[in-house]
Backbone as a ProteinNet text record, in pm:
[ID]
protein_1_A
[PRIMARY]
XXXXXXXXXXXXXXXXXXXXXXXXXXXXXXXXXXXXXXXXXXXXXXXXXXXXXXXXXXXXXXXXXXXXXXXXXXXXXXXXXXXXXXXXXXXXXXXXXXXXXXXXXXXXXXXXXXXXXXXXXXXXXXXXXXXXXXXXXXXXXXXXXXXXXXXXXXXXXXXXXXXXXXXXXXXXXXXXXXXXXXXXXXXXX
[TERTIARY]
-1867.4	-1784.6	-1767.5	-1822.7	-1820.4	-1660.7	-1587.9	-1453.1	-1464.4	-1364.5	-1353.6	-1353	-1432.5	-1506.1	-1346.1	-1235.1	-1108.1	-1070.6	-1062.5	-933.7	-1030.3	-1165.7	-1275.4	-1234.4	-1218.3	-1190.1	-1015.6	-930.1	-804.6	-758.9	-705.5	-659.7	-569.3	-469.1	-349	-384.5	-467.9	-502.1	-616	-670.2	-761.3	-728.9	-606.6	-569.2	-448.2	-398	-331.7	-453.9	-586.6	-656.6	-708.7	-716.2	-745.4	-681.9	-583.9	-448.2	-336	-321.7	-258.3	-286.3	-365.4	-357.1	-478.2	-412.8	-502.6	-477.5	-376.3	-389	-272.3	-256.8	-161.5	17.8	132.5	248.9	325	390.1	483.6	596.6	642.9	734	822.6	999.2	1021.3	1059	1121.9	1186.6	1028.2	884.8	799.7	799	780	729.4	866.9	997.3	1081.7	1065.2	969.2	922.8	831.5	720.7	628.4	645	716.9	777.5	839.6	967.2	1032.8	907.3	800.2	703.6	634.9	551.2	529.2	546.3	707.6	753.3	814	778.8	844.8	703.3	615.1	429.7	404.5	488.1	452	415.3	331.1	271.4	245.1	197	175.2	61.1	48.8	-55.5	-79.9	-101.4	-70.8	-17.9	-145.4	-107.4	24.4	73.8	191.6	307	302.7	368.4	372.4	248	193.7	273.1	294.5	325.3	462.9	544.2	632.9	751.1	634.1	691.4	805.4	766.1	946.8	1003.2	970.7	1129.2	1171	1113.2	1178.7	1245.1	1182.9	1242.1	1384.9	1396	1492.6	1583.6	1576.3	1629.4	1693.2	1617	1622.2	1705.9	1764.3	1837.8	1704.8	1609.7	1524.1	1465	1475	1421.4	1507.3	1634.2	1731.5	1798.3	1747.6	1760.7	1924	1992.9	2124.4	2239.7	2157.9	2256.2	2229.5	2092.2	2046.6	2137.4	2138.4	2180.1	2369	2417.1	2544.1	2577.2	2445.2	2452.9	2551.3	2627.4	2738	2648.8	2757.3	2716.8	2682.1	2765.7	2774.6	2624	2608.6	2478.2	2358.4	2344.8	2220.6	2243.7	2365.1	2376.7	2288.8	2347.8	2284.3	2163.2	2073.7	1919.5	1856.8	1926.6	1863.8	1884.4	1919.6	1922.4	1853.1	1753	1704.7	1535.7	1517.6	1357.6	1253.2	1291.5	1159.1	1109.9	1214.4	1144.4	1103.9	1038.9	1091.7	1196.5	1252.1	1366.3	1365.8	1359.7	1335.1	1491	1600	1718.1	1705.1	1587.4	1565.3	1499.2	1388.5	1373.1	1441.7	1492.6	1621.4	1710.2	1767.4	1886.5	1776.4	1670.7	1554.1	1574.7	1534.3	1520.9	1687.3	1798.5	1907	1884	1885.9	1886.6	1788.7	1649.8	1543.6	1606.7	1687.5	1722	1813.7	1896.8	1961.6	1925.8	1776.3	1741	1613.9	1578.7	1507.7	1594.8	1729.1	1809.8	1827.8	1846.7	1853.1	1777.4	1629.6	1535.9	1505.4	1559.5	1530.4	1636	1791.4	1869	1771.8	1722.7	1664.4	1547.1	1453.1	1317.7	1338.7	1429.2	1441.9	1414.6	1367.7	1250.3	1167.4	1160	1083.4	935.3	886.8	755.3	707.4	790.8	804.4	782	836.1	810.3	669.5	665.8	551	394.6	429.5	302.2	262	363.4	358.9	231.3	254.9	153.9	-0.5	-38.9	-168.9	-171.3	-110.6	-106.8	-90.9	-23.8	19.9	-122.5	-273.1	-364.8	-445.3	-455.9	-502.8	-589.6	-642.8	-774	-847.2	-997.1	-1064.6	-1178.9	-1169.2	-1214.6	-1388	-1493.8	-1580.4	-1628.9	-1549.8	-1540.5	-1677.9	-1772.2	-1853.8	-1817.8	-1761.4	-1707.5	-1571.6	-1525.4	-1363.2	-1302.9	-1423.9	-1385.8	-1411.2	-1454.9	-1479	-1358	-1297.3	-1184.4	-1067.9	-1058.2	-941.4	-838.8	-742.8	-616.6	-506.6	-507.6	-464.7	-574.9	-439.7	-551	-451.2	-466.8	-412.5	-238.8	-320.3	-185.1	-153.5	-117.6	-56.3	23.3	-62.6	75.4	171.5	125.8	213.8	309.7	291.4	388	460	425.7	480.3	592.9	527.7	642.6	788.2	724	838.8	907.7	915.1	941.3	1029.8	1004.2	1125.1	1198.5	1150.8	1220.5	1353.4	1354.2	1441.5	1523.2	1499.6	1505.6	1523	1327.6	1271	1240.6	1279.6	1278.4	1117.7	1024.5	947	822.1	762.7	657.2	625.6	536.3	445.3	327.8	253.2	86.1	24.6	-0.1	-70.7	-10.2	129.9	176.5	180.2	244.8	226.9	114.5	-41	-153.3	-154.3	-123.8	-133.7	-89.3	68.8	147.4	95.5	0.3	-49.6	-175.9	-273.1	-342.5	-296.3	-210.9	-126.6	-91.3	-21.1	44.6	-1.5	-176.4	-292.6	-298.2	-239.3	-203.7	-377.9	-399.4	-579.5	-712.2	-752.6	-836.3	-934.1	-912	-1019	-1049.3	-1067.9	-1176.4	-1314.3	-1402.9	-1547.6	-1608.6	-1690.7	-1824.1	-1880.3	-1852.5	-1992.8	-1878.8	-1729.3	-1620.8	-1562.2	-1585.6	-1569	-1413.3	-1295.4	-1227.5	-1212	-1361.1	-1332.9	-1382.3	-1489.1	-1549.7	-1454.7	-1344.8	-1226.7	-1131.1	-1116	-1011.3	-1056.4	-1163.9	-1222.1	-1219.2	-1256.1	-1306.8	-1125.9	-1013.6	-882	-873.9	-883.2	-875	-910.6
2116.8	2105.2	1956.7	1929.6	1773.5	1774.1	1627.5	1604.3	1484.4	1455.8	1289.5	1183.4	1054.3	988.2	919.6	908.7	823.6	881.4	1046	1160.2	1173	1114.5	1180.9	1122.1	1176.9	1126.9	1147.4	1186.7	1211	1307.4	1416.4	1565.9	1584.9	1494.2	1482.1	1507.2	1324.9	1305.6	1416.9	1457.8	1616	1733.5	1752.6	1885.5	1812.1	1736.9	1680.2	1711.5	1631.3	1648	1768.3	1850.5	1996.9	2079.8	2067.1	2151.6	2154.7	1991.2	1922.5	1818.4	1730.6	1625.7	1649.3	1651.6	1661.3	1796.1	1904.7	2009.5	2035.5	2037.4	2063.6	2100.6	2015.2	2053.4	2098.3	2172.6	2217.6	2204.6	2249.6	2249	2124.7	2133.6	1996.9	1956.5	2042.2	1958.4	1926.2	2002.7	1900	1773.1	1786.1	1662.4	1569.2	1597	1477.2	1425.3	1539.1	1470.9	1364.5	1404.8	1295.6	1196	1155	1056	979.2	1039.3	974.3	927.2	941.2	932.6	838.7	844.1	731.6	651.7	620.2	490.9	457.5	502.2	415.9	385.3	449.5	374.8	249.5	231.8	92.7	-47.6	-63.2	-158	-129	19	36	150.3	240.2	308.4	434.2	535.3	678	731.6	703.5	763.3	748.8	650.6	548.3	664.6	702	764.5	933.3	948.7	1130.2	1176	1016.7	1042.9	1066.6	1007	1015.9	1089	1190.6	1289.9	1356.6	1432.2	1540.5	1436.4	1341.4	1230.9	1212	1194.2	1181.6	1272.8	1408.1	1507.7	1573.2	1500.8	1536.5	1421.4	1320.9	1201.3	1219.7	1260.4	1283.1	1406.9	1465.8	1611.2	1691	1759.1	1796.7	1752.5	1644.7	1591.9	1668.6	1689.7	1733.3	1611.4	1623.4	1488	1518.3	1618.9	1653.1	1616.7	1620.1	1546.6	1448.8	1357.1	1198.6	1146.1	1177.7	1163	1062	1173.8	1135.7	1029.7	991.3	907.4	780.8	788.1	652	535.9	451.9	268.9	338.1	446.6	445.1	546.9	639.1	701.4	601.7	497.7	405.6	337.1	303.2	193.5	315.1	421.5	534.2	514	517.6	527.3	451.4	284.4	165.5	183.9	263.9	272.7	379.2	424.2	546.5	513	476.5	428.5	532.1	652.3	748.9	728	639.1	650.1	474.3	442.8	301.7	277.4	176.9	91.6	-6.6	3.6	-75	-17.6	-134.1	-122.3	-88.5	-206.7	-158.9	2.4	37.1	156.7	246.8	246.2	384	381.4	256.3	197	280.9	270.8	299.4	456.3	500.5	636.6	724.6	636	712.6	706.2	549	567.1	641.2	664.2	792.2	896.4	953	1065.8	1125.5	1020.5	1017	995.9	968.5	888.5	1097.2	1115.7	1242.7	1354.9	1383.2	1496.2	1450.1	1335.5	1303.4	1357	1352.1	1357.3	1537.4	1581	1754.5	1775.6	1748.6	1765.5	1756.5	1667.4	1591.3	1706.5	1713.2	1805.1	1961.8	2007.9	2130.8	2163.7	2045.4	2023.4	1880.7	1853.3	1732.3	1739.6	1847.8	1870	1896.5	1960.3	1925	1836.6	1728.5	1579.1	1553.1	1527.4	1434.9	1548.1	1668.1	1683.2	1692.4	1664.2	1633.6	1514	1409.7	1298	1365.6	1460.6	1543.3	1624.7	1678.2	1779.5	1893.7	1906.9	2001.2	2071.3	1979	2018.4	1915	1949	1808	1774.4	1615.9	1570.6	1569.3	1614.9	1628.5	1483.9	1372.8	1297.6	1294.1	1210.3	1269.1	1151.1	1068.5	1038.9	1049.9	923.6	907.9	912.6	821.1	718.3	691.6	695.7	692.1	576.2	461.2	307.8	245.2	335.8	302.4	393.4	393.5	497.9	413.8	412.6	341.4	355	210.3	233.7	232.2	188	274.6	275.1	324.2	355.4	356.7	324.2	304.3	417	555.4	659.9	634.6	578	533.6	439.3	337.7	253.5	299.6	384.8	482.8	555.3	598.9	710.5	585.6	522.1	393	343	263.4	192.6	316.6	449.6	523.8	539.9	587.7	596.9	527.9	352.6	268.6	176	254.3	260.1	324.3	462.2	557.2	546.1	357.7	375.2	379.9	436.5	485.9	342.8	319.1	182.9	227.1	169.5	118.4	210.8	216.4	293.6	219	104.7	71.7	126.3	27.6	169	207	124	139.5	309.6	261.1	365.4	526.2	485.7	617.9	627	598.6	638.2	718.2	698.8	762.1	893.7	859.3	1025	1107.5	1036.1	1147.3	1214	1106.4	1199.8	1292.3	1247.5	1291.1	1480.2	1453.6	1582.1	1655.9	1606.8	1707.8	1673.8	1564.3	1553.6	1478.1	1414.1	1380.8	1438.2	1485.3	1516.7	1443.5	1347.8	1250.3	1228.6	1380	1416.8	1374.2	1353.3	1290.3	1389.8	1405.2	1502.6	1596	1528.2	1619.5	1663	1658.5	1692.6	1838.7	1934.2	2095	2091.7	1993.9	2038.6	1975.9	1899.8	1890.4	2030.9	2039.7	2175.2	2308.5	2322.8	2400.5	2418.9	2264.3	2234.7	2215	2157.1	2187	2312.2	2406.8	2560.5	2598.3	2591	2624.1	2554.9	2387.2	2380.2	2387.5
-1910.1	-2029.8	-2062.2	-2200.5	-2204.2	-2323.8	-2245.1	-2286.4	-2347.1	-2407.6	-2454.2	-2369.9	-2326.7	-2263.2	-2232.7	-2265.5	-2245.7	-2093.5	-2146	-2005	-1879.6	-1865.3	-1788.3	-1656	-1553.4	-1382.8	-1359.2	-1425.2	-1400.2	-1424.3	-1357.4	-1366.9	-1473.5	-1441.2	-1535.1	-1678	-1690.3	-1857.7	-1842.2	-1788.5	-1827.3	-1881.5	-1794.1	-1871.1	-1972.3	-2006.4	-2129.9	-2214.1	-2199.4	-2324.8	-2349	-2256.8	-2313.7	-2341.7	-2360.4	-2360.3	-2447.4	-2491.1	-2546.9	-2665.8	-2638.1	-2750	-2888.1	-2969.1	-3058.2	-3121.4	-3063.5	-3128.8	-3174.2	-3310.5	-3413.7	-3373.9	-3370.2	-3321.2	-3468.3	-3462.6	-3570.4	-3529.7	-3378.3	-3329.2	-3301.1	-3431.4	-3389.7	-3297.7	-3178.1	-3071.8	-2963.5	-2995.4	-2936.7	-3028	-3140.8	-3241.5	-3148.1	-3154.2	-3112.7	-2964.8	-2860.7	-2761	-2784.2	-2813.9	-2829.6	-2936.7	-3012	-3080.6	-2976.6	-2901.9	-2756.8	-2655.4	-2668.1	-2533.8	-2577.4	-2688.3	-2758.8	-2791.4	-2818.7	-2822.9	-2694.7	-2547.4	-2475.6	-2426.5	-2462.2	-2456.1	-2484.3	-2597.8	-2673.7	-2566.6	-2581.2	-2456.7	-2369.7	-2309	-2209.3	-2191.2	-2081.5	-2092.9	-2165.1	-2167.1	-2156.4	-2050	-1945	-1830.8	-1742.3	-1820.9	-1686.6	-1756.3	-1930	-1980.5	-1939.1	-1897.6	-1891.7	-1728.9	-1618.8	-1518.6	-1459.1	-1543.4	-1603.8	-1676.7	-1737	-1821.7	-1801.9	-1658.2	-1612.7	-1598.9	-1546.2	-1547.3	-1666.4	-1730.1	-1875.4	-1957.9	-1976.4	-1943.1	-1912.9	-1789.5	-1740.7	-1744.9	-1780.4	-1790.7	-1924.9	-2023.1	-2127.8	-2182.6	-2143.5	-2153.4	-2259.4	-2182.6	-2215.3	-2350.8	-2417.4	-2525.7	-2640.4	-2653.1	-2730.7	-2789.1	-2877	-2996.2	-3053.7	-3024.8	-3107.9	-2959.7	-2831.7	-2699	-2723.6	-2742.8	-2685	-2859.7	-2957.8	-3053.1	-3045.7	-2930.7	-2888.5	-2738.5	-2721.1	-2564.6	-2639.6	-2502.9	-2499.2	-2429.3	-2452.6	-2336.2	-2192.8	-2161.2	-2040.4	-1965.4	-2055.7	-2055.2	-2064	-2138.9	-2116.9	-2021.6	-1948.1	-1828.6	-1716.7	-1734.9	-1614.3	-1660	-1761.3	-1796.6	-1743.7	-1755	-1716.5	-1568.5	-1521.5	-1346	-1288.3	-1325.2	-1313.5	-1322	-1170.1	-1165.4	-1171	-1235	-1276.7	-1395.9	-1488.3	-1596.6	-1634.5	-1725	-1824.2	-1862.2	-1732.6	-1767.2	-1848.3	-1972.4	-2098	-2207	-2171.5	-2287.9	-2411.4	-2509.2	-2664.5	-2636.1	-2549.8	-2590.7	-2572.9	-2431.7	-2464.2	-2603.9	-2609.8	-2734.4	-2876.4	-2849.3	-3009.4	-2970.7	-2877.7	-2889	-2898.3	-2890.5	-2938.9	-3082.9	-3102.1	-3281.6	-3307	-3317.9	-3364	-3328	-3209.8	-3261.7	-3399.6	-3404.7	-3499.9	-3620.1	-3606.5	-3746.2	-3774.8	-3653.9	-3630.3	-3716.9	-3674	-3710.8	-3869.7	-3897.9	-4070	-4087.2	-4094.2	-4164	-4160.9	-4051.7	-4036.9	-4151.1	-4170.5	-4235.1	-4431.2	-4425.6	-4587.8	-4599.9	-4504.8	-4503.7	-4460.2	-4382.2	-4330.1	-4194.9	-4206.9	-4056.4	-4050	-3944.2	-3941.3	-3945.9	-3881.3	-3894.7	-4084.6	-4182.2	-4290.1	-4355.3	-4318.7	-4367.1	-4294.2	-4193.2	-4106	-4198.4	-4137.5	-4237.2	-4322.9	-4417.3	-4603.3	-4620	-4487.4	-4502.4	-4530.5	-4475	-4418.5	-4573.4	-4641.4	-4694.7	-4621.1	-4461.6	-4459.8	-4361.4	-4333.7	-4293.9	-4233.3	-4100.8	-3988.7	-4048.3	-4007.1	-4093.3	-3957.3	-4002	-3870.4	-3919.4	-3815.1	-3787.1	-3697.7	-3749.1	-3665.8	-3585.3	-3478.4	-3404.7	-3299.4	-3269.8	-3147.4	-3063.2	-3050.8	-2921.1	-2943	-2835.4	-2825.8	-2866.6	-2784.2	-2802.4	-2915.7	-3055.5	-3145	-3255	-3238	-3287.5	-3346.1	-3444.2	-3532.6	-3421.7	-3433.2	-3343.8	-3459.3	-3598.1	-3712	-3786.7	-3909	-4060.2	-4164	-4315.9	-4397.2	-4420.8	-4299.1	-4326	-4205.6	-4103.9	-3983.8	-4023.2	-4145.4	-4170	-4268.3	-4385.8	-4507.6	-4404.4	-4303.9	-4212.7	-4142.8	-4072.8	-4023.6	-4105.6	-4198.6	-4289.5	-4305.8	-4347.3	-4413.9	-4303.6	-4166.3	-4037	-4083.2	-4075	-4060.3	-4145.4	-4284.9	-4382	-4378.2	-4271.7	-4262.3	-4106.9	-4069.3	-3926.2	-3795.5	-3802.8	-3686.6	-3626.8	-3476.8	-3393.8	-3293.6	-3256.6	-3177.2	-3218.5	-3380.5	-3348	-3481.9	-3466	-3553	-3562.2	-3668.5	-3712.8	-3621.4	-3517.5	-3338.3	-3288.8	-3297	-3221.3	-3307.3	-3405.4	-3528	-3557.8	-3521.3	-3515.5	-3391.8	-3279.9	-3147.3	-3193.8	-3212.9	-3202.2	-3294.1	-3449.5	-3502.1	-3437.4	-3333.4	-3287.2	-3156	-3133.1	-2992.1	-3070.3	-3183.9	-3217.6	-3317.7	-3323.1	-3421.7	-3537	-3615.6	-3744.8	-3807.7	-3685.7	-3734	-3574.2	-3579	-3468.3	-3428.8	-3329.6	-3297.3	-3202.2	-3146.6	-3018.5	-3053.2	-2968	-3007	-3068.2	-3139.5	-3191.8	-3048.6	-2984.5	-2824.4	-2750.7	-2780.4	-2678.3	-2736.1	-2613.1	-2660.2	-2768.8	-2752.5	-2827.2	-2985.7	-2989.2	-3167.3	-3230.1	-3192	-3206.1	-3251.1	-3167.7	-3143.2	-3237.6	-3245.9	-3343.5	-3522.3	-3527.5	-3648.4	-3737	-3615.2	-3666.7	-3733.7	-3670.1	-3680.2	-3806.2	-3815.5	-3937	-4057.7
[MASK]
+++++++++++++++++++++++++++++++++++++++++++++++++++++++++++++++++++++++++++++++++++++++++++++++++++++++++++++++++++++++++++++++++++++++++++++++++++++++++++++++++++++++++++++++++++++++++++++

């Protein structure tokens, strides 16, 4: 089974990429995970992020944007002491405000997945991708979703990163051409 040349030799990022990235989220309290995961990525790996995850998770009151919404001083002093996850102040401090800035926007759209895929029309763009290492790290709608993000904002996800989470959460599919899940995902869309 040939995969995308990035996840190849690691179990983890293996079954993430077959399982997970790239295939279409609707669901907002996933969409508000991987928004939270992504921006505490910012400068860093995937994997350091993928390893991570239940800690965060659980660090995170299961990625419930309407608890993290209400974290006090005293809840981020506990965060910043809590070596399972990224002890990084602005990002915890960013990911309270995004939640808060998250539940607006469900409040304005109905849903957040509403808004985010209004960018798409509502229909992943399937990308036809060689090579991984040749793969836009944005694109003109990474920065249109970007800017509006933090127009409305959203703290630690510039075009870099709001390019990721859209391929992270299916919104563009940029599995390679020879990797079984563009194939997959194409046909769906």
């Amino acid at each position: 089974m040939k995969r995308c040349g990035w996840c190849e030799g690691d179990s983890l990022y293996e079954n993430y990429h077959d399982n997970e990235w790239g295939v279409p989220i609707y669901d907002d309290k996933k969409l508000f995970e991987f928004l939270v995961l992504e921006s505490f990525q910012a400068g860093l790996s995937w994997i350091t992020i993928l390893r991570k995850r239940e800690h965060f998770r659980a660090a995170f009151d299961d990625f419930d944007a309407i608890k993290i919404a209400d974290y006090t001083e005293e809840k981020t002093a506990k965060l910043l002491q809590n070596k399972n996850i990224i002890r990084h102040q602005k990002k915890i401090e960013a990911t309270i405000n995004n939640a808060k800035v998250f539940l607006a926007i469900q409040k304005e759209f109905t849903s957040f997945s509403n808004y985010l895929w209004a960018f798409v029309n509502h229909t992943p763009i399937n990308n036809n991708i060689i090579d991984y290492k040749k793969a836009p790290s944005k694109t003109l709608l990474s920065n249109q979703l970007c800017k509006d993000l933090k127009k409305r904002g959203i703290k630690f996800m510039g075009s870099t990163t709001t390019y990721a989470f859209m391929q992270a959460i299916g919104m563009v599919n940029d599995h390679e051409v020879t990797c079984f899940k563009h194939q997959k995902l194409t046909e769906v869309n």
